[in-house]
C-alpha positions as a LaTeX table, in Angstrom:
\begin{tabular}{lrrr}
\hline
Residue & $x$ (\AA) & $y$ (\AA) & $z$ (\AA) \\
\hline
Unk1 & 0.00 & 0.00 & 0.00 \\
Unk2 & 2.88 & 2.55 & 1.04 \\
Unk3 & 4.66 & 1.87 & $-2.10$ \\
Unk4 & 1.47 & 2.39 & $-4.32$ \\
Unk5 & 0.28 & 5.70 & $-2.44$ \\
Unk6 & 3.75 & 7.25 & $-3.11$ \\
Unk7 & 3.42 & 6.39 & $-6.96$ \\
Unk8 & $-0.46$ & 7.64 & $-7.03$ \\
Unk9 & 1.33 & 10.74 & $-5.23$ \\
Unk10 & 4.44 & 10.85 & $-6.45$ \\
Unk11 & 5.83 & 11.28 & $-3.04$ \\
Unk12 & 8.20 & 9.96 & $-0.73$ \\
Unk13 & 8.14 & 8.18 & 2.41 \\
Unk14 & 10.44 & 7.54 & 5.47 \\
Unk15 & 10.17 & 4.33 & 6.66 \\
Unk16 & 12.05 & 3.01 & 9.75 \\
Unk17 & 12.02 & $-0.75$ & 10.47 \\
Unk18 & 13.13 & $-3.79$ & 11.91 \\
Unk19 & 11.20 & $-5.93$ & 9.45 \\
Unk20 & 14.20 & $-6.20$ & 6.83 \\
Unk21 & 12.52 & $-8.65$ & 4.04 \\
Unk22 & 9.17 & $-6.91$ & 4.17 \\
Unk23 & 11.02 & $-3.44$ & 3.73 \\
Unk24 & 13.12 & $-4.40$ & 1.17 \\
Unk25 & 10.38 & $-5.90$ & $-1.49$ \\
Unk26 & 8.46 & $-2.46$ & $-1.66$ \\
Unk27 & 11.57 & 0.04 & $-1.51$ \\
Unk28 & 13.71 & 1.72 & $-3.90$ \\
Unk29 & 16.47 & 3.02 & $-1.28$ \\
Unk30 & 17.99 & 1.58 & 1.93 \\
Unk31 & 20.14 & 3.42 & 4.29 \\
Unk32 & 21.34 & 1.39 & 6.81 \\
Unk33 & 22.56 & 2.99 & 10.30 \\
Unk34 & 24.76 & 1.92 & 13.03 \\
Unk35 & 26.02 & 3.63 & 16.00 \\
Unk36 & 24.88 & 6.75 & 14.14 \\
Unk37 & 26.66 & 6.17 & 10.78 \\
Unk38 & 25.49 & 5.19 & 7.60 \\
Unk39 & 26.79 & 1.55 & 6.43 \\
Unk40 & 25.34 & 1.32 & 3.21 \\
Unk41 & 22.83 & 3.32 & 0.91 \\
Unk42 & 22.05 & 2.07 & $-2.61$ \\
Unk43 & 19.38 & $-0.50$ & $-3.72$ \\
Unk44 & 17.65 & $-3.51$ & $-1.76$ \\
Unk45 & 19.56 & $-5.80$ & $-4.56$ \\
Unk46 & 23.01 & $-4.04$ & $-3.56$ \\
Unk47 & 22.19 & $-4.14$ & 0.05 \\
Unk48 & 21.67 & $-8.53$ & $-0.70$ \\
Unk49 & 24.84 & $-8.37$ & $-2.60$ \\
Unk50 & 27.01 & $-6.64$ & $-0.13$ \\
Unk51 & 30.14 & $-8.28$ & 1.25 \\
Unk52 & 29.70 & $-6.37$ & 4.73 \\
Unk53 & 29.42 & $-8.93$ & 7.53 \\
Unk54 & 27.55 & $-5.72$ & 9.71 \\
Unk55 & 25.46 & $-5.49$ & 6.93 \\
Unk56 & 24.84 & $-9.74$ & 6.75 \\
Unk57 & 24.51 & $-10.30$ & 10.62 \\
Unk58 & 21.80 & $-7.44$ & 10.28 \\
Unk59 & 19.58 & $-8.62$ & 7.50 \\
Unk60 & 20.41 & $-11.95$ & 7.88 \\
Unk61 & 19.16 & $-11.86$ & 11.70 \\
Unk62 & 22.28 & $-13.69$ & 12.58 \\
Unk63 & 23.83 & $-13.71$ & 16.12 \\
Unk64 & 27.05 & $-14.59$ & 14.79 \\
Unk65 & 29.14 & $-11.43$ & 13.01 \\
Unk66 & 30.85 & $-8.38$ & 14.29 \\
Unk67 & 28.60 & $-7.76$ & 17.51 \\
Unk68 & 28.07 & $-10.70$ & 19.50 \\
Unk69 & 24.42 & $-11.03$ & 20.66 \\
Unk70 & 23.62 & $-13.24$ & 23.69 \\
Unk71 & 20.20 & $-13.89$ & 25.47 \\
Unk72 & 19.83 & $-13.09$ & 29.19 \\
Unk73 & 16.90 & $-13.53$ & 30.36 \\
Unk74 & 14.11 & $-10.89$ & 29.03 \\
Unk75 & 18.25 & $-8.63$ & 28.99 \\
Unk76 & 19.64 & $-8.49$ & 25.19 \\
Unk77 & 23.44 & $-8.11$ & 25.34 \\
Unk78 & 25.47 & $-7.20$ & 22.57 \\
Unk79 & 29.10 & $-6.52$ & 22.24 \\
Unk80 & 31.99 & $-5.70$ & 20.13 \\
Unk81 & 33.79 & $-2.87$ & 18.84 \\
Unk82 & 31.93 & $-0.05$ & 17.99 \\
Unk83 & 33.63 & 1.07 & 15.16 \\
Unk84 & 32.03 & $-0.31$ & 12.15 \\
Unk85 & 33.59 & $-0.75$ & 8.74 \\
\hline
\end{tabular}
């Protein structure tokens, strides 16, 4: 729907989301953030293609990658450097 309102409108939208595969099938640009810096911005096909394992662990929902994620409890923990490259 968001995708065919901006078209009917030829407008732009904002959309921020956790939902990575639903996001990615009705937009034309990604930006993705991290600690306040932008990772990658291009298409949802580049963002698939790119060899970034920040970039993987995030849309891939993987544990594993440059930040370590751990269950504790209802507590998420996450660590690793900050810097991201």
């Amino acid at each position: 729907m968001i995708s065919r309102v901006n078209k009917a409108l030829r407008s732009t939208s904002i959309m921020v989301t956790h939902d990575i595969e639903k996001s990615l099938e009705i937009v034309d640009q990604v930006i993705f953030l991290a600690h306040g810096e932008i990772m990658f911005s291009g298409s949802p096909q580049e963002m698939r293609e790119l060899d970034s394992p920040w970039v993987r662990q995030f849309v891939g929902g993987l544990a594993d990658g440059p930040r370590s994620i751990s269950l504790s409890g209802a507590n998420v923990v996450a660590s690793g450097p900050v810097g991201i490259k």
